[in-house]
py3Dmol code that shows the C-alpha trace and the ligand (Angstrom):
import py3Dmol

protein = """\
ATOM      1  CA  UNK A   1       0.000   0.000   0.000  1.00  0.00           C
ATOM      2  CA  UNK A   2       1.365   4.022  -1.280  1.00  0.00           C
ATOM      3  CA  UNK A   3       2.384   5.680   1.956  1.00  0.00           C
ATOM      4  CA  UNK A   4      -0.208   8.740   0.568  1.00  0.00           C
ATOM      5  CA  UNK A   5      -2.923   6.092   1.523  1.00  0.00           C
ATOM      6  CA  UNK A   6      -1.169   4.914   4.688  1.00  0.00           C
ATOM      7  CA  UNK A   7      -1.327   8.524   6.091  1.00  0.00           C
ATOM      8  CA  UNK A   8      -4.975   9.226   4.901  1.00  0.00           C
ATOM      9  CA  UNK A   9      -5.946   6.002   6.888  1.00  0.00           C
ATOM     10  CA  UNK A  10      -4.306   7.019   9.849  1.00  0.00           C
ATOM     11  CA  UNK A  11      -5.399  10.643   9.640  1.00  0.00           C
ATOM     12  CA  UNK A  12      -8.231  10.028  12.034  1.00  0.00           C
ATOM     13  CA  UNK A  13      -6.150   7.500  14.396  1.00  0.00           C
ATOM     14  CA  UNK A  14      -3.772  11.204  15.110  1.00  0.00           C
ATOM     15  CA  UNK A  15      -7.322  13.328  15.705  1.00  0.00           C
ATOM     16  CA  UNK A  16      -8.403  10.978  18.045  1.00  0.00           C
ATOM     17  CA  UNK A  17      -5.200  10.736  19.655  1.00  0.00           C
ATOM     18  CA  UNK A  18      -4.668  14.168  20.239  1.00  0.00           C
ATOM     19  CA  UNK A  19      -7.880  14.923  21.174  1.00  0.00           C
ATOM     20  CA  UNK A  20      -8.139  12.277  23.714  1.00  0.00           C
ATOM     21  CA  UNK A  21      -4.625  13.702  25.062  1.00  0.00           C
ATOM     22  CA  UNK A  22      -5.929  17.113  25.242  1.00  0.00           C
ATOM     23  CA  UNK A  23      -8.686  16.137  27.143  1.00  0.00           C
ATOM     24  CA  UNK A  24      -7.075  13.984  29.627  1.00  0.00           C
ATOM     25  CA  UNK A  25      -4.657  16.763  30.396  1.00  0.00           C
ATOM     26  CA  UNK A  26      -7.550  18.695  30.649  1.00  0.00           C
ATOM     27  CA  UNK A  27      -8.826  16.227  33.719  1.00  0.00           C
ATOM     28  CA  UNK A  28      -5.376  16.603  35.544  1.00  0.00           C
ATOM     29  CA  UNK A  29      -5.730  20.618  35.365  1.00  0.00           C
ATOM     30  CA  UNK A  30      -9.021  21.085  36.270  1.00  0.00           C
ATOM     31  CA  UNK A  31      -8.162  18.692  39.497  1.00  0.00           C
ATOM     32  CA  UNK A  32      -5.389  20.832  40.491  1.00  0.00           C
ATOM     33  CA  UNK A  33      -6.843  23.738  40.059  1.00  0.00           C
ATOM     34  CA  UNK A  34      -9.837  22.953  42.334  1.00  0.00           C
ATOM     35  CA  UNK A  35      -7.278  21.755  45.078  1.00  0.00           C
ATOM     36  CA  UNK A  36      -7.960  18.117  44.383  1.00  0.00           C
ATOM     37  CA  UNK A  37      -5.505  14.983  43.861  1.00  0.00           C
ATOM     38  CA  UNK A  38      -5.668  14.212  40.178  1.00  0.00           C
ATOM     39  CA  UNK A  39      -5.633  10.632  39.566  1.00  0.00           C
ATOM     40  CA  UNK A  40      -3.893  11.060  36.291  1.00  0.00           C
ATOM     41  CA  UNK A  41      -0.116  11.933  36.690  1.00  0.00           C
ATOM     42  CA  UNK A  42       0.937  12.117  32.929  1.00  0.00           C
ATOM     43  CA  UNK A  43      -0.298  11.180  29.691  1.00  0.00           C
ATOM     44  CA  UNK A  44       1.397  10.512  26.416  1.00  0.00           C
ATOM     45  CA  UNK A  45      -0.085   9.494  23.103  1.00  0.00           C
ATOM     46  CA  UNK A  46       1.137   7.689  19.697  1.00  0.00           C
ATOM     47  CA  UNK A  47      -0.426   6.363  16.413  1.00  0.00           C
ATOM     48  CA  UNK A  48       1.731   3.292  15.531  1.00  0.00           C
ATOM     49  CA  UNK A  49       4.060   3.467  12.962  1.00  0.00           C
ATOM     50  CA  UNK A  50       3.112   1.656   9.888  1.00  0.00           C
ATOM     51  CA  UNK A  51       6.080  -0.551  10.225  1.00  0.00           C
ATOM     52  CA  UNK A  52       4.886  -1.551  13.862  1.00  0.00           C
ATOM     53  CA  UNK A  53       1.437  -1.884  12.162  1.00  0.00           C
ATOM     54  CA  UNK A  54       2.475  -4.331   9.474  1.00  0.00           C
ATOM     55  CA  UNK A  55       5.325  -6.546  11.764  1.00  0.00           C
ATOM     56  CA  UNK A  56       2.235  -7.001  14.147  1.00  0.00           C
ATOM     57  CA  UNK A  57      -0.141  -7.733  11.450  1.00  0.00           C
ATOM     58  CA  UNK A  58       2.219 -10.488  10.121  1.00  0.00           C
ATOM     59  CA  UNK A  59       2.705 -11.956  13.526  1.00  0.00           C
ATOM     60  CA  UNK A  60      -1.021 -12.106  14.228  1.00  0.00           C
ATOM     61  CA  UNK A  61      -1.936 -13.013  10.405  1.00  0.00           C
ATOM     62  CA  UNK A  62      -3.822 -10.232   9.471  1.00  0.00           C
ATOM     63  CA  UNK A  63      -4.568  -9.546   6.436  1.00  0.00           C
ATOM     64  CA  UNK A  64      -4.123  -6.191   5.268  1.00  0.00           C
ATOM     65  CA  UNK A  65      -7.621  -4.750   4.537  1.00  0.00           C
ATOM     66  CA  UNK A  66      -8.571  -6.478   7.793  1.00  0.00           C
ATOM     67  CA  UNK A  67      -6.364  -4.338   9.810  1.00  0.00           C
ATOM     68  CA  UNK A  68      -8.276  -1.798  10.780  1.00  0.00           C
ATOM     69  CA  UNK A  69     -10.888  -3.860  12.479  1.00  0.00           C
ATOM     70  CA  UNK A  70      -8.533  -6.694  14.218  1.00  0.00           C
ATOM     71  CA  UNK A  71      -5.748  -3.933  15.210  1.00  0.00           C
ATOM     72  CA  UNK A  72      -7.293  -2.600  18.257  1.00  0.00           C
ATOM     73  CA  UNK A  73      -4.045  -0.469  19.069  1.00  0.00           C
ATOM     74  CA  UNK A  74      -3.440   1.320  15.830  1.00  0.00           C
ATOM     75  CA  UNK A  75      -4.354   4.545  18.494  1.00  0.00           C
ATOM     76  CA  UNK A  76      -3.156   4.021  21.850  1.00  0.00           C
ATOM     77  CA  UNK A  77      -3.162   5.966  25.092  1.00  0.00           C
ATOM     78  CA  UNK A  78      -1.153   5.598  27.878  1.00  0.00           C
ATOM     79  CA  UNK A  79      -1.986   7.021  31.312  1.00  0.00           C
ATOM     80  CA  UNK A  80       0.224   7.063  34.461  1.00  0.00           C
ATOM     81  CA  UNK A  81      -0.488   7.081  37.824  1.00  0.00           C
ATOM     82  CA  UNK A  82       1.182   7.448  40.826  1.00  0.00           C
ATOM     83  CA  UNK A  83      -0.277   4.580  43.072  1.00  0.00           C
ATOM     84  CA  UNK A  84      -2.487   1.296  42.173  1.00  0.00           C
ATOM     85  CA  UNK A  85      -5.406   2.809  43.746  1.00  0.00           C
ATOM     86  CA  UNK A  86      -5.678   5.452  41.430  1.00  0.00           C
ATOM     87  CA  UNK A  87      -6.094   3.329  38.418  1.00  0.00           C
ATOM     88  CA  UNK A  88      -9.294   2.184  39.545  1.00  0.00           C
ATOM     89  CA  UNK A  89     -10.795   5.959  39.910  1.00  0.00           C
ATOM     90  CA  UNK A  90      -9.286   6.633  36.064  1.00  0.00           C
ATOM     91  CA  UNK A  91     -11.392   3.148  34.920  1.00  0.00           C
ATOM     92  CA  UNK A  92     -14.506   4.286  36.269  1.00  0.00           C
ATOM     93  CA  UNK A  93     -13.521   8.374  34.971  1.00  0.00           C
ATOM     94  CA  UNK A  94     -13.327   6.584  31.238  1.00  0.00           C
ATOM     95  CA  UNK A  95     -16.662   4.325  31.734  1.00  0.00           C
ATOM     96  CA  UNK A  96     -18.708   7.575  33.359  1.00  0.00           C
ATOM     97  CA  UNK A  97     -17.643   9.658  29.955  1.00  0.00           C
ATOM     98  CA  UNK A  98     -20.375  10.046  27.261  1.00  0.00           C
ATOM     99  CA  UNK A  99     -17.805  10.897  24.493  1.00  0.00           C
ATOM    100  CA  UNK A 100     -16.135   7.440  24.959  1.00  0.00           C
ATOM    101  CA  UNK A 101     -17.626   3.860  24.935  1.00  0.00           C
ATOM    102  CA  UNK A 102     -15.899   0.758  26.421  1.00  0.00           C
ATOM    103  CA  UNK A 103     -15.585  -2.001  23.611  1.00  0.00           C
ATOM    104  CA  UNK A 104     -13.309  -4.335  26.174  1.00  0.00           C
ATOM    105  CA  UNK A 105     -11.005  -4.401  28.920  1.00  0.00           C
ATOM    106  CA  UNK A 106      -8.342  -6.379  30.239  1.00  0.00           C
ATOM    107  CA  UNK A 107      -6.547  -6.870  33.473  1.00  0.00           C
ATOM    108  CA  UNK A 108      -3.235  -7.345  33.506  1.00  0.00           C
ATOM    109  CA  UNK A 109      -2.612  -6.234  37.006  1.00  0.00           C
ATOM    110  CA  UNK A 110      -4.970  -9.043  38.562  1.00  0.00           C
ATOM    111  CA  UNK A 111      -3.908 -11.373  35.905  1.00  0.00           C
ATOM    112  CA  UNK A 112      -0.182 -10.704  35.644  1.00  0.00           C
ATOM    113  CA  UNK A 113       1.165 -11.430  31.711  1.00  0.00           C
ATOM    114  CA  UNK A 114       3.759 -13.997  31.854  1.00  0.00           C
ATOM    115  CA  UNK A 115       6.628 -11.763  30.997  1.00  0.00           C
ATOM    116  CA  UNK A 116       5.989  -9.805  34.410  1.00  0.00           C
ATOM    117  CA  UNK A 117       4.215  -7.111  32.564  1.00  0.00           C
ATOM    118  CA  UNK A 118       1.103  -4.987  34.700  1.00  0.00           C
ATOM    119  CA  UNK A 119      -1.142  -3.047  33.454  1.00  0.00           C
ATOM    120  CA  UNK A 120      -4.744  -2.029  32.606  1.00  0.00           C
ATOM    121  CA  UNK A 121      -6.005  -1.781  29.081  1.00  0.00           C
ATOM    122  CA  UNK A 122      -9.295  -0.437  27.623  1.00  0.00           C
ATOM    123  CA  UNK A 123     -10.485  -0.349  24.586  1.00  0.00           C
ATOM    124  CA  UNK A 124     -12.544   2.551  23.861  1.00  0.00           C
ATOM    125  CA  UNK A 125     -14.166   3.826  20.609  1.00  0.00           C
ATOM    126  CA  UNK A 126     -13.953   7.379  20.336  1.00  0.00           C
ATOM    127  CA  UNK A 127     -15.601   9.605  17.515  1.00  0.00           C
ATOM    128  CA  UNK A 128     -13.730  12.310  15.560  1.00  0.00           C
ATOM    129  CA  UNK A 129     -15.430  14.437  12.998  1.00  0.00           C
ATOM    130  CA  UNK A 130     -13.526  13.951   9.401  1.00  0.00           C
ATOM    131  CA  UNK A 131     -13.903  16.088   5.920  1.00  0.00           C
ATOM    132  CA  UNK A 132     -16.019  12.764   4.707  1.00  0.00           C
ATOM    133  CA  UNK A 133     -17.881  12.863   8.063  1.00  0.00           C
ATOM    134  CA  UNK A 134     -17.825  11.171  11.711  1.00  0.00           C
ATOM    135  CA  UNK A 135     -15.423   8.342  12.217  1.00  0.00           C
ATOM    136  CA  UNK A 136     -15.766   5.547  15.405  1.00  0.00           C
ATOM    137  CA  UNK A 137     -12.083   5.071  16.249  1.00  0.00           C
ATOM    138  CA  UNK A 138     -10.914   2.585  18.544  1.00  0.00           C
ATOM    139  CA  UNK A 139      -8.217   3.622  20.758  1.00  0.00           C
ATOM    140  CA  UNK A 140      -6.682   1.275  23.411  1.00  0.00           C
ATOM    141  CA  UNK A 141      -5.898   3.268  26.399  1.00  0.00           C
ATOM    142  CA  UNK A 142      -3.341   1.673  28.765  1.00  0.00           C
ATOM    143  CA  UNK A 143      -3.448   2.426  32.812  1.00  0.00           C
ATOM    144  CA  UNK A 144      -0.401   1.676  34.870  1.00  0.00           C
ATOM    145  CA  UNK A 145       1.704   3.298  37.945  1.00  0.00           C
ATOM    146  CA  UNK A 146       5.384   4.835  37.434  1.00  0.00           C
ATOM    147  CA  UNK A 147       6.877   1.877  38.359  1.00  0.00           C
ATOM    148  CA  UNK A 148       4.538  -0.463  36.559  1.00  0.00           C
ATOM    149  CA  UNK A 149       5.609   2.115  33.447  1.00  0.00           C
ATOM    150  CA  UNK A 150       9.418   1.947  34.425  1.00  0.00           C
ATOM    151  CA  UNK A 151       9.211  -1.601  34.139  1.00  0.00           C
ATOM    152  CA  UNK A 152       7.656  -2.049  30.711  1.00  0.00           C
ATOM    153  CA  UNK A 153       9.747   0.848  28.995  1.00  0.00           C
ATOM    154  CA  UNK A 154      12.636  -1.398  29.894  1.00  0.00           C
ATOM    155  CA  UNK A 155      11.340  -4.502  28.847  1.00  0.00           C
ATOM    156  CA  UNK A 156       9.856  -3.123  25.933  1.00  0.00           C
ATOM    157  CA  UNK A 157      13.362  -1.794  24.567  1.00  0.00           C
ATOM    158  CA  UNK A 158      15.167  -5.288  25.440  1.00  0.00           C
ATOM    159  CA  UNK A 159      12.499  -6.967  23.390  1.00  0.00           C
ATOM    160  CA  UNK A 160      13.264  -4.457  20.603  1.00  0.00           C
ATOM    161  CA  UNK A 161      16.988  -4.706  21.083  1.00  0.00           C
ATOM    162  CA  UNK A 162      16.749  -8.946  21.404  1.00  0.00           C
ATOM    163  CA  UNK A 163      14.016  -8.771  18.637  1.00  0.00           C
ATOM    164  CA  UNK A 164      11.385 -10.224  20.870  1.00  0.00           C
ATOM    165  CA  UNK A 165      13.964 -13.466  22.196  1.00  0.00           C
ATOM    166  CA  UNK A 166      15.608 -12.252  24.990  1.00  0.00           C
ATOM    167  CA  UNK A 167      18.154 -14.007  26.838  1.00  0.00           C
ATOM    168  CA  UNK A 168      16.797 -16.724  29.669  1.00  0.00           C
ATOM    169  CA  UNK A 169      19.477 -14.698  32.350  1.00  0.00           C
ATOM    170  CA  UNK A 170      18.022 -10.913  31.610  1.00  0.00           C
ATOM    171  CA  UNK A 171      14.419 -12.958  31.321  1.00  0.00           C
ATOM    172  CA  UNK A 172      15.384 -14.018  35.121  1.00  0.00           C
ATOM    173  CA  UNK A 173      16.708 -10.525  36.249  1.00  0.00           C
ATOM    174  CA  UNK A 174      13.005  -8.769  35.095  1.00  0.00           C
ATOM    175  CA  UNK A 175      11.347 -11.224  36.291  1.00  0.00           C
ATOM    176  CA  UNK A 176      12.319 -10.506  39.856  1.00  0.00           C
ATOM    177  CA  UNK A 177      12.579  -6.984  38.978  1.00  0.00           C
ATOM    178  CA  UNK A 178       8.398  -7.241  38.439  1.00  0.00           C
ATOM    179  CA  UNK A 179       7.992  -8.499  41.581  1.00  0.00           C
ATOM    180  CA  UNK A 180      10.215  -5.882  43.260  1.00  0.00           C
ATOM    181  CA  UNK A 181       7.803  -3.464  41.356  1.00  0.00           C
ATOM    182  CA  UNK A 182       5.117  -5.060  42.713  1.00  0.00           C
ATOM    183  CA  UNK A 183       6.357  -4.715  46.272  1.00  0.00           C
ATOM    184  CA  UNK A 184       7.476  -1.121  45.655  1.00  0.00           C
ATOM    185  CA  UNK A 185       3.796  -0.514  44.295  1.00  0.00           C
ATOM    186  CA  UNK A 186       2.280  -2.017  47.377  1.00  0.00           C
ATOM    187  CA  UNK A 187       4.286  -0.059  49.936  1.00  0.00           C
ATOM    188  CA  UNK A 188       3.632   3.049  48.465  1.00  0.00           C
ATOM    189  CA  UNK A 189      -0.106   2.446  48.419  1.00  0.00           C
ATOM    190  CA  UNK A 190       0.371   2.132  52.344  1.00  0.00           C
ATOM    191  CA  UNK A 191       1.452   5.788  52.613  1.00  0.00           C
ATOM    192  CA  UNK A 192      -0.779   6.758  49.720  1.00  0.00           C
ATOM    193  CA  UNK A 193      -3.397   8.907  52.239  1.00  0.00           C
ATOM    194  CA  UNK A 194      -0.310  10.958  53.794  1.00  0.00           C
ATOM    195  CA  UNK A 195       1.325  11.669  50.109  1.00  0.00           C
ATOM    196  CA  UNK A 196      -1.853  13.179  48.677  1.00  0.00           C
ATOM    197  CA  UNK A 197      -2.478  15.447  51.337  1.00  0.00           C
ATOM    198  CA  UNK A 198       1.601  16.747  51.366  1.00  0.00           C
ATOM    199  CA  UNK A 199       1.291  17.028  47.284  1.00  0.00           C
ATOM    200  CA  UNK A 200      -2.394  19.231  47.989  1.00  0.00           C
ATOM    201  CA  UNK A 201      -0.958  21.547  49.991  1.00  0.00           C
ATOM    202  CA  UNK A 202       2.021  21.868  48.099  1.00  0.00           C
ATOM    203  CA  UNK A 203      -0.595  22.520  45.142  1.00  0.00           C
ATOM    204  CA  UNK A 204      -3.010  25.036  47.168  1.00  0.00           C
ATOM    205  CA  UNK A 205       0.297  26.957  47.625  1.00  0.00           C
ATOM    206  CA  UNK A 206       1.524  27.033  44.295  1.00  0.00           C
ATOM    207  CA  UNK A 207      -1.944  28.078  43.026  1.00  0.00           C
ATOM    208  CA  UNK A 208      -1.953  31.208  45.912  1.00  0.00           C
ATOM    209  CA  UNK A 209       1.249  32.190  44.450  1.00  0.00           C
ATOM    210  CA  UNK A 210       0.179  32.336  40.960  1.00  0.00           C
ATOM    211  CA  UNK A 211      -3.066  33.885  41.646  1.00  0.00           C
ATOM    212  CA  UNK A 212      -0.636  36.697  43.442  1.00  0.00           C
TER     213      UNK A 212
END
"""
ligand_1 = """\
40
0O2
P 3.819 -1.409 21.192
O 5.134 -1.225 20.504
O 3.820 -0.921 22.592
O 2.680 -0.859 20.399
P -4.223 -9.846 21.908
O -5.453 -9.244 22.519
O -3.303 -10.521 22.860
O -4.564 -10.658 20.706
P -2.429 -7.576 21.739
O -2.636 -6.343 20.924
O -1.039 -8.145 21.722
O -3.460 -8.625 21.235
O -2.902 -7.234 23.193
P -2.148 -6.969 24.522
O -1.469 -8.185 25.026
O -3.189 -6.370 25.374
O -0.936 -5.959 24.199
C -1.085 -4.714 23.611
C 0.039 -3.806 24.054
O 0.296 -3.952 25.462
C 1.390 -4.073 23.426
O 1.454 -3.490 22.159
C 2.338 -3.404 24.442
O 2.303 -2.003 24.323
C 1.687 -3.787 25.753
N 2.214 -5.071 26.228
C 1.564 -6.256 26.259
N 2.351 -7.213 26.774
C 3.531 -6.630 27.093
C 4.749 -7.116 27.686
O 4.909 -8.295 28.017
N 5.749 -6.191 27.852
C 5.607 -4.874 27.497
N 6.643 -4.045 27.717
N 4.467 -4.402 26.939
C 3.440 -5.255 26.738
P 2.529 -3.958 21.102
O 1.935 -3.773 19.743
O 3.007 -5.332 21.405
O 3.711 -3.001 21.293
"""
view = py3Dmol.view(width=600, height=400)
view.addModel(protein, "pdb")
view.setStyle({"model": 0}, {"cartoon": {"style": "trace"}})
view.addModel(ligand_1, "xyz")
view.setStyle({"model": 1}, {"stick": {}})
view.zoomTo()
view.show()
């Protein structure tokens, strides 16, 4: 396929994407700026190349014109937060919103992948408004901590640099690094209450100073 139609397919997959960032950022200002703990930390966006979009489509056997509609990641969002807890509140933020409908969800913190990998991923479809009309995009929106995110941005550029086989005695080392995470996680949760109220004030203060 001409690249010309490669980036008129995947117009819409960037709208939605940056729209969907904008928004969420959105969500994280408006809680600071009422004094409240915002769930959300960060929030980062991509379309996936179309290299990325073929390699997977070979390894799943997709055929091309099928893509579209067995690809559930072409758009992807990834929010972080700081503690477990706060993934939960983000789920039910994305299933209260009437501009975004859940197609499917999976838990990969309750049901830990294989590889040590944690995180929570939902599928949403998401409408943008195109020059041929409305489009339902689906976007797959992944939830995690800091260190749940740590963890995968390493693993995910040893797959890369091991092209997907990495060695048994780095495979061993993330392993326990996972569960280390996991732990790390889990104690911070316990002093979760006494963090958001040091990180509110700290926010109350900075808004008094800029409202000087
Ligand atoms: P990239 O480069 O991040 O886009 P399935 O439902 O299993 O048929 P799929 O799409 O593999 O299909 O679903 P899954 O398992 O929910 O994974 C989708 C994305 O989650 C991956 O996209 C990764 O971003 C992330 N992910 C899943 N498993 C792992 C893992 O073991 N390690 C890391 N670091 N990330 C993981 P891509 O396209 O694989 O990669």
């Amino acid at each position: 396929m001409e690249i010309q139609l490669w980036k008129e397919i995947l117009d819409p997959y960037e709208l939605a994407v940056k729209e969907l960032t904008v928004k969420f950022n959105h969500l994280i200002r408006e809680h600071r700026s009422r004094g409240l703990y915002s769930p959300i930390e960060q929030v980062n966006g991509r379309v996936k190349t179309i290299s990325s979009i073929l390699d997977k489509a070979q390894k799943k056997k997709i055929r091309i014109e099928d893509i579209e509609e067995k690809l559930g990641d072409i758009a992807g969002i990834r929010i972080i937060c700081q503690f477990v807890e706060d993934i939960e509140k983000v789920v039910e933020i994305i299933h209260n919103r009437t501009d975004m409908t859940v197609k499917s969800e999976k838990d990969y913190i309750k049901n830990t992948k294989k590889s040590g990998y944690r995180s929570y991923h939902i599928i949403i479809y998401y409408e943008v408004q195109t020059l041929k009309g409305s489009r339902r995009i689906p976007v797959e929106i992944q939830i995690r901590t800091l260190a749940m995110n740590f963890w995968s941005t390493i693993e995910h550029s040893l797959q890369y640099k091991y092209k997907g086989s990495i060695p048994e005695h780095i495979r061993t080392k993330l392993t326990s690094a996972s569960d280390a995470i996991l732990l790390l996680d889990n104690e911070m949760s316990s002093v979760r209450s006494e963090i958001m109220d040091a990180q509110n004030s700290f926010q109350i203060q900075a808004n008094l100073v800029s409202d000087i």
